[in-house]
C-alpha positions as CSV (number, residue, x, y, z in Angstrom):
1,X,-25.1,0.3,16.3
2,X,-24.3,-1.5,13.6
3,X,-21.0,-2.3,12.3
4,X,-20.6,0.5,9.1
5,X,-21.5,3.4,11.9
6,X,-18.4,2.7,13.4
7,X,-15.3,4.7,12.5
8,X,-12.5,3.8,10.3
9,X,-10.3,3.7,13.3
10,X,-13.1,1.3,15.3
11,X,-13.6,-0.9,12.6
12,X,-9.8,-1.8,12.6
13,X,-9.7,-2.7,15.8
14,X,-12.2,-4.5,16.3
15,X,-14.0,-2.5,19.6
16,X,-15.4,0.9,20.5
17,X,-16.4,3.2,23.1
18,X,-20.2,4.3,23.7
19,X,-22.9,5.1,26.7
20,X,-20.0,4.3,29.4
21,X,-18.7,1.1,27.5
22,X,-15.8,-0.6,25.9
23,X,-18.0,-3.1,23.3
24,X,-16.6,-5.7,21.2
25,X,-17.9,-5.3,17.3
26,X,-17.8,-9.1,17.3
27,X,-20.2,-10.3,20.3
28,X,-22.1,-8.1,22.6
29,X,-19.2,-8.8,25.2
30,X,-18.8,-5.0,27.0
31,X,-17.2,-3.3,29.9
32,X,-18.2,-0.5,32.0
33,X,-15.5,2.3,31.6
34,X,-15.5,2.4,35.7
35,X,-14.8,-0.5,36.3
36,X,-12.0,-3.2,36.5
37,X,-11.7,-6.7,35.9
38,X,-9.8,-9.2,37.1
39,X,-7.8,-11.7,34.6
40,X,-5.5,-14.5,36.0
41,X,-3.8,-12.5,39.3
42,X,-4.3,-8.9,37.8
43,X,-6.5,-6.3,37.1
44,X,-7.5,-4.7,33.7
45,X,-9.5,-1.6,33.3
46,X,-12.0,-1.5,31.2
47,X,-9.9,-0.6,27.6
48,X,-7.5,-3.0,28.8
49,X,-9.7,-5.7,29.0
50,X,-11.8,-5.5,25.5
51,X,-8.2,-5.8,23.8
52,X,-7.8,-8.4,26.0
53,X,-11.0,-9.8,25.2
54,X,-9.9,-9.4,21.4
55,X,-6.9,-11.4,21.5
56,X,-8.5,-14.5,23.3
57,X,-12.0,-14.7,21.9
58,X,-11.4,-13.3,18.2
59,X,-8.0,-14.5,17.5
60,X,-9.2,-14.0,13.9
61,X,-10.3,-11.1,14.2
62,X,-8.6,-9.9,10.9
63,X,-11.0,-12.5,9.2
64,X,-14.1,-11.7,11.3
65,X,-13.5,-8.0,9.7
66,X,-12.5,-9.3,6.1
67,X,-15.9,-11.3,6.4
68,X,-18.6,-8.6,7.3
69,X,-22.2,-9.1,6.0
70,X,-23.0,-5.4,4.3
71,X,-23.8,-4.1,1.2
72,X,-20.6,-2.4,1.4
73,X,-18.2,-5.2,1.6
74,X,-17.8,-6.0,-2.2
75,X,-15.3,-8.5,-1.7
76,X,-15.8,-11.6,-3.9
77,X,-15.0,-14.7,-2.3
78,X,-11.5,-15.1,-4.0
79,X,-10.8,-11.6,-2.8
80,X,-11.6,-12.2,0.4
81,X,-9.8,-15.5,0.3
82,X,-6.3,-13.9,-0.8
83,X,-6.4,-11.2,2.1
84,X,-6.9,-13.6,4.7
85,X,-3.9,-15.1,3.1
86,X,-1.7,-12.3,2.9
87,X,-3.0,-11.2,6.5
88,X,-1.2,-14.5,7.4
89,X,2.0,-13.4,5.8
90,X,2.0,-16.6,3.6
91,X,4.4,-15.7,0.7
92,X,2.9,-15.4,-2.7
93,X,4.2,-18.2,-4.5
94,X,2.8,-20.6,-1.8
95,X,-0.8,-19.2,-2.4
96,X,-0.5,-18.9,-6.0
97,X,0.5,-22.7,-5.1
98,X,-3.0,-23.3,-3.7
99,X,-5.3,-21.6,-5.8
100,X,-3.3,-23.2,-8.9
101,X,-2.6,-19.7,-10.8
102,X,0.7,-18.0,-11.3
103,X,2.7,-16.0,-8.6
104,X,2.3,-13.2,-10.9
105,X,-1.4,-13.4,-11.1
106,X,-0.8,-13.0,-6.9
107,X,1.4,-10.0,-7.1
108,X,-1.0,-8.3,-9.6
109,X,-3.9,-8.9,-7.0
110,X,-2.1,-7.5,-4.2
111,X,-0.7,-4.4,-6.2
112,X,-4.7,-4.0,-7.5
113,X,-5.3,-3.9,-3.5
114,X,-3.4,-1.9,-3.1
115,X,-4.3,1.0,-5.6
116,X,-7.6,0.8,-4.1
117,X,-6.6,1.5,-1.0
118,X,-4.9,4.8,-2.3
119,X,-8.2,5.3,-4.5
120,X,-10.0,5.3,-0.8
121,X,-8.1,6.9,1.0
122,X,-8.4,10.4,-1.6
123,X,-11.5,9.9,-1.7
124,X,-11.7,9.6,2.8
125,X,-9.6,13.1,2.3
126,X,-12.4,14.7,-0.5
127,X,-15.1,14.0,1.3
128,X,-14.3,15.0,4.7
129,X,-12.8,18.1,3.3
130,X,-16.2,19.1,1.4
131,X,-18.7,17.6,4.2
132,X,-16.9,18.3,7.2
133,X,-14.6,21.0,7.2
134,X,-15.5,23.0,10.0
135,X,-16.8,26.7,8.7
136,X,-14.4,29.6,9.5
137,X,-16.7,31.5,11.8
138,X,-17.5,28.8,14.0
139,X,-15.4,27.9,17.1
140,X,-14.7,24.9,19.0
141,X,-14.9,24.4,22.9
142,X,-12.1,22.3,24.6
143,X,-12.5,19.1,25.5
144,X,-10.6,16.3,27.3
145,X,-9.1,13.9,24.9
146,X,-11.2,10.5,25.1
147,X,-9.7,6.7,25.2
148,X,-12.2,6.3,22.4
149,X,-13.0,7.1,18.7
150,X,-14.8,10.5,18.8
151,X,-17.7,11.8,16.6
152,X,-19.6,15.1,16.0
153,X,-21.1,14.9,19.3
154,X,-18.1,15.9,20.5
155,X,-17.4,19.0,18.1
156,X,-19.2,21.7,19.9
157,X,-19.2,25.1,19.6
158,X,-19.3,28.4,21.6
159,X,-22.4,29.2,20.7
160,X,-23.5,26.0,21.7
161,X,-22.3,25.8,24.5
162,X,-23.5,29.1,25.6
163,X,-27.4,27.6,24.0
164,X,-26.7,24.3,26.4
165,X,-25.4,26.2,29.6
166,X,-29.0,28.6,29.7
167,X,-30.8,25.1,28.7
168,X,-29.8,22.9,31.1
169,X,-28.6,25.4,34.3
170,X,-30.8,27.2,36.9
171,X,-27.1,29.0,37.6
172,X,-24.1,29.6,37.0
173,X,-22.8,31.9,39.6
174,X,-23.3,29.5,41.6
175,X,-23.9,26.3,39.7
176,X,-27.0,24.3,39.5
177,X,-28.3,21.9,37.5
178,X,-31.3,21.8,36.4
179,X,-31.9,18.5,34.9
180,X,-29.4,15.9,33.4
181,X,-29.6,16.1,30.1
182,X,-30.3,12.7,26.9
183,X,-28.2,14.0,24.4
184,X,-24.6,13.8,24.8
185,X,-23.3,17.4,23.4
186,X,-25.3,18.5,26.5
187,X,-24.1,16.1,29.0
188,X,-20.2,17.2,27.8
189,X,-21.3,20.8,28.1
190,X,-22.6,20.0,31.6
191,X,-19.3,18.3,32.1
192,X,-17.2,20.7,31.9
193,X,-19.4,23.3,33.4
194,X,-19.1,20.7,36.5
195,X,-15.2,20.1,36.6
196,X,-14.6,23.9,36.8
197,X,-15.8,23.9,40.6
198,X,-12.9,21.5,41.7
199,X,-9.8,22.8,42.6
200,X,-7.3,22.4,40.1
201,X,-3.9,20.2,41.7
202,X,-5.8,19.3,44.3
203,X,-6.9,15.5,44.9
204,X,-10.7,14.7,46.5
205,X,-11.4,11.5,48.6
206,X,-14.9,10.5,47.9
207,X,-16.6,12.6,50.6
208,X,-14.6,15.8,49.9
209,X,-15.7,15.4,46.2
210,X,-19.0,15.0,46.9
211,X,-19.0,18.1,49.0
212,X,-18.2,19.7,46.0
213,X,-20.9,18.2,43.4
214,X,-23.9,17.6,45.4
215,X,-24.6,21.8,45.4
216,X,-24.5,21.4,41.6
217,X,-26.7,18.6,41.1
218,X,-28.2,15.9,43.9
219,X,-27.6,12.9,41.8
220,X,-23.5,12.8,42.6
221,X,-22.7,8.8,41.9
222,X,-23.8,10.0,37.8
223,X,-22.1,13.2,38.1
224,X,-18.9,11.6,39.5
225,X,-19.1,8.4,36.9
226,X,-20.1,10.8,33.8
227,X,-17.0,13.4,34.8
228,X,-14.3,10.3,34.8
229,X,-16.6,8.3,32.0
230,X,-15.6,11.0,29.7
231,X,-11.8,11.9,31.3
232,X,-12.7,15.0,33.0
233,X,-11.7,13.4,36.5
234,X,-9.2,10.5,37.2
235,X,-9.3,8.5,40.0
236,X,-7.6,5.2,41.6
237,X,-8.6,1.9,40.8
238,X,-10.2,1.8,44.5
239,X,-11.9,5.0,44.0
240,X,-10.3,6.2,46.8
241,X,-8.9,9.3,45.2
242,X,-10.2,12.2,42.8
243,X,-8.5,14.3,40.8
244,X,-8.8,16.5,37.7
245,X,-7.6,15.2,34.7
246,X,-4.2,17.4,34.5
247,X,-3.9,16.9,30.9
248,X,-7.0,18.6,30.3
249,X,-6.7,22.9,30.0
250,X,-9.6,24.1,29.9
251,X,-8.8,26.9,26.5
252,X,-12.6,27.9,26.4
């Protein structure tokens, strides 16, 4: 994944969340969204520990970002020069100062920035309106809300849904799994096909939960990472103790 398929949100701060990992943009540091790590005398989970990774091994971030090799970045050199200025909150008379131009010439720059931004953000607004605005006949399924940016993969619909459940289960009444699914519209549709045999306000030690899953689908250890990968379950840091995500209501 390269750095422009990231979202807006992503690309600001400088990580994101895919196949069961916090990644930095930066390196190819990652962390497995089950585990924890420990820093110092504590332990971070995983989102916990790419920001921490961000602030100790890209300080500079900011400039990494103001930086990027695309096609898209059509920053000159001067331009990139007077935003890793101004993201250093040195006043403009001091940079005018250094690039030997007036402070005017500084504030015009930043107030051209500025517009830009403004022209980019409409434009952000047009275009999602036209190219992604859901159509009124089609529904969306409930899903929990991730740690992560989210994509399409993630905006699925009834009928969907319905196409993945027949696709992918033997059963539903009761459930088996056929197969575990590659793409990831089917694995959240085998999700939260899943979570709906727990017990709602109930927690699970590991051998009660497996009682549960193992009926489903033999292969419990991906079922039971997949289910709290994606915030369907929550657990303890241990792993001692299951239990549905009580944020989550499951609408359709």
């Amino acid at each position: 994944m390269t750095q422009i398929d990231l979202t807006l949100t992503e690309l600001e701060q400088g990580w994101h969340q895919s196949a069961g990992y916090f990644s930095c943009n930066y390196c190819d540091a990652h962390f497995a969204c089950d585990q924890v790590f420990p820093v110092d005398d504590a332990f971070y989970p995983a989102e916990r520990m790419i920001q921490h990774h961000l602030q100790t091994a890209h300080p500079d971030a900011t400039h990494l970002l103001i930086q990027t090799k695309s096609k898209y970045n059509t920053l000159t050199a001067k331009q990139q020069d007077l935003l890793a200025a101004f993201s250093q909150g040195t006043k403009d008379a001091e940079i005018a100062k250094q690039m030997g131009v007036a402070a005017a010439t500084i504030r015009h720059q930043k107030f051209t920035f500025r517009e830009k931004a403004k022209q980019a953000k409409l434009y952000l607004a047009i275009y999602n309106r036209v190219f992604q605005t859901t159509p009124a006949a089609e529904t969306f399924i409930s899903l929990p809300e991730q740690t992560g940016a989210v994509d399409d993969r993630f905006a699925i619909t009834t009928q969907d849904y319905q196409q993945l459940t027949a696709k992918y289960f033997t059963s539903t009444t009761p459930l088996r799994l056929a197969r575990w699914p590659k793409q990831q519209k089917a694995i959240l549709v085998v999700l939260k096909q899943v979570v709906a045999v727990l017990p709602a306000d109930q927690h699970f030690d590991e051998a009660t939960l497996t009682q549960y899953l193992k009926p489903v689908y033999t292969d419990v250890p991906r079922l039971r990472r997949y289910l709290v990968d994606y915030n369907f379950l929550k657990r303890t840091a241990d792993g001692r103790d299951y239990w549905r995500n009580p944020n989550y209501k499951e609408l359709s």
